[in-house]
C-alpha positions as CSV (number, residue, x, y, z in Angstrom):
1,X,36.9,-18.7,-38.3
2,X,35.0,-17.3,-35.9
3,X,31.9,-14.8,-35.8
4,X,33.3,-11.6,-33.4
5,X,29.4,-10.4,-33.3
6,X,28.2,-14.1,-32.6
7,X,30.8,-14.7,-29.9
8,X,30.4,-11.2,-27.9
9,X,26.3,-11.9,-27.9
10,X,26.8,-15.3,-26.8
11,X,29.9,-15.2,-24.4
12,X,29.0,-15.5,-20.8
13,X,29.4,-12.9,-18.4
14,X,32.6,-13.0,-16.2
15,X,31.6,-14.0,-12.9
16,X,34.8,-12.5,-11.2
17,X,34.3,-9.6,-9.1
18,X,30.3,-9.7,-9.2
19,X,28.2,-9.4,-5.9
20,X,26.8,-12.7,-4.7
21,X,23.0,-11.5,-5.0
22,X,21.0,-12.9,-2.3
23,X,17.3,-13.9,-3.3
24,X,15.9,-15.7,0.0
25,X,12.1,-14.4,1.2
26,X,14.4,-13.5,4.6
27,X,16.5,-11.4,2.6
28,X,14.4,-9.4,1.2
29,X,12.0,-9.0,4.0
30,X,15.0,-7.7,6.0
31,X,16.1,-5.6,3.4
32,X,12.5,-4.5,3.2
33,X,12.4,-3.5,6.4
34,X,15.5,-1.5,6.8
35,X,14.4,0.7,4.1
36,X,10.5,1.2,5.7
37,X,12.9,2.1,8.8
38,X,14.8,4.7,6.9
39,X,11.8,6.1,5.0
40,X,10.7,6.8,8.9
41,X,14.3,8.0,9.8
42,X,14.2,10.7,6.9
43,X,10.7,11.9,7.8
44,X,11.7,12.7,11.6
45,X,15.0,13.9,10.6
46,X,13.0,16.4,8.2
47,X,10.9,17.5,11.2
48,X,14.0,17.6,13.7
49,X,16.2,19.5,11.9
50,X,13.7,22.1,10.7
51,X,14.4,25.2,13.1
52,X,10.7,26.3,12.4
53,X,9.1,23.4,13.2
54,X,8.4,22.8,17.2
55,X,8.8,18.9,18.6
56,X,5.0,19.6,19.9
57,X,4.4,20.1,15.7
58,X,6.1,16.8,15.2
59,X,4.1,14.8,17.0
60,X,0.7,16.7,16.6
61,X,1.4,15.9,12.7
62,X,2.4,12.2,13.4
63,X,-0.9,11.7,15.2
64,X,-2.7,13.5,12.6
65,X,-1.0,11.1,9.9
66,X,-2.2,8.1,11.9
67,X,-5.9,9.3,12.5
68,X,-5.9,9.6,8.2
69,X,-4.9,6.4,7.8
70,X,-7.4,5.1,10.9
71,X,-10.4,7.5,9.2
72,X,-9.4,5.9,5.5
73,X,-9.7,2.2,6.6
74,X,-12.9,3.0,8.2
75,X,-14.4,4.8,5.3
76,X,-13.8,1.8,3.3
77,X,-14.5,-0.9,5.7
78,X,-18.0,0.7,6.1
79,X,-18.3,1.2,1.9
80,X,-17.6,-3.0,1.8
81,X,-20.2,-3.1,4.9
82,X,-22.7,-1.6,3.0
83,X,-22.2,-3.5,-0.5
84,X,-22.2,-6.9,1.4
85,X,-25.7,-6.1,2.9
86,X,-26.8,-4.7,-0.5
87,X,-25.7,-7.8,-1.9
88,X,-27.4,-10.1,0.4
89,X,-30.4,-8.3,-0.3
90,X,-30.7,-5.7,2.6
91,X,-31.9,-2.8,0.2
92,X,-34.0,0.3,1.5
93,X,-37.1,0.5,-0.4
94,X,-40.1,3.1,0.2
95,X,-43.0,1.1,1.3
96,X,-46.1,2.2,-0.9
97,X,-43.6,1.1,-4.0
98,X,-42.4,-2.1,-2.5
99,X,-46.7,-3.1,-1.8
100,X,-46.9,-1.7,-5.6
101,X,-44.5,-4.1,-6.8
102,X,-45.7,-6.7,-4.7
103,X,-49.2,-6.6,-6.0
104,X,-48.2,-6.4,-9.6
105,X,-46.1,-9.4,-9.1
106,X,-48.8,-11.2,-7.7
């Protein structure tokens, strides 16, 4: 006799009628894309059909958005800059200390 529990936990899913789920690296890079592309689409749509905002608001704002994300890669290109001369040993020091600790060393 069989277990009804057993056999519903263990059965195998009817395969009739289920999407073919693609799982290619094209795929999904397409499917990627198209959504990047209608992220984009809502966020002009939003501008467009807002009667208060102008189209000369619209673009000022998409420029500014692209002069953030041009001002935050150069903060932190300059912040890596700066740790990979501190780590090759490029370190301000004041002078009269740097002779100190050069005489005591010696």
């Amino acid at each position: 006799m069989s277990d009804a529990i057993s056999d519903y936990w263990t059965a195998k899913p009817p395969i009739e009628g289920r999407p073919d789920i693609q799982t290619s690296d094209e795929y999904w890079e397409k499917e990627y894309s198209n959504q990047r592309k209608g992220r984009m689409q809502d966020a002009i749509d939003d501008y467009l059909q807002d009667d208060r905002v102008s189209a000369r608001r619209a673009y000022e704002e998409i420029l500014s958005c692209v002069d953030d994300v041009i001002n935050y890669h150069k903060k932190e290109y300059e912040k890596a800059v700066e740790l990979k001369s501190l780590m090759l040993g490029h370190r301000e020091c004041d002078l009269l200390e740097c002779a100190d600790s050069l005489a005591t060393a010696e």
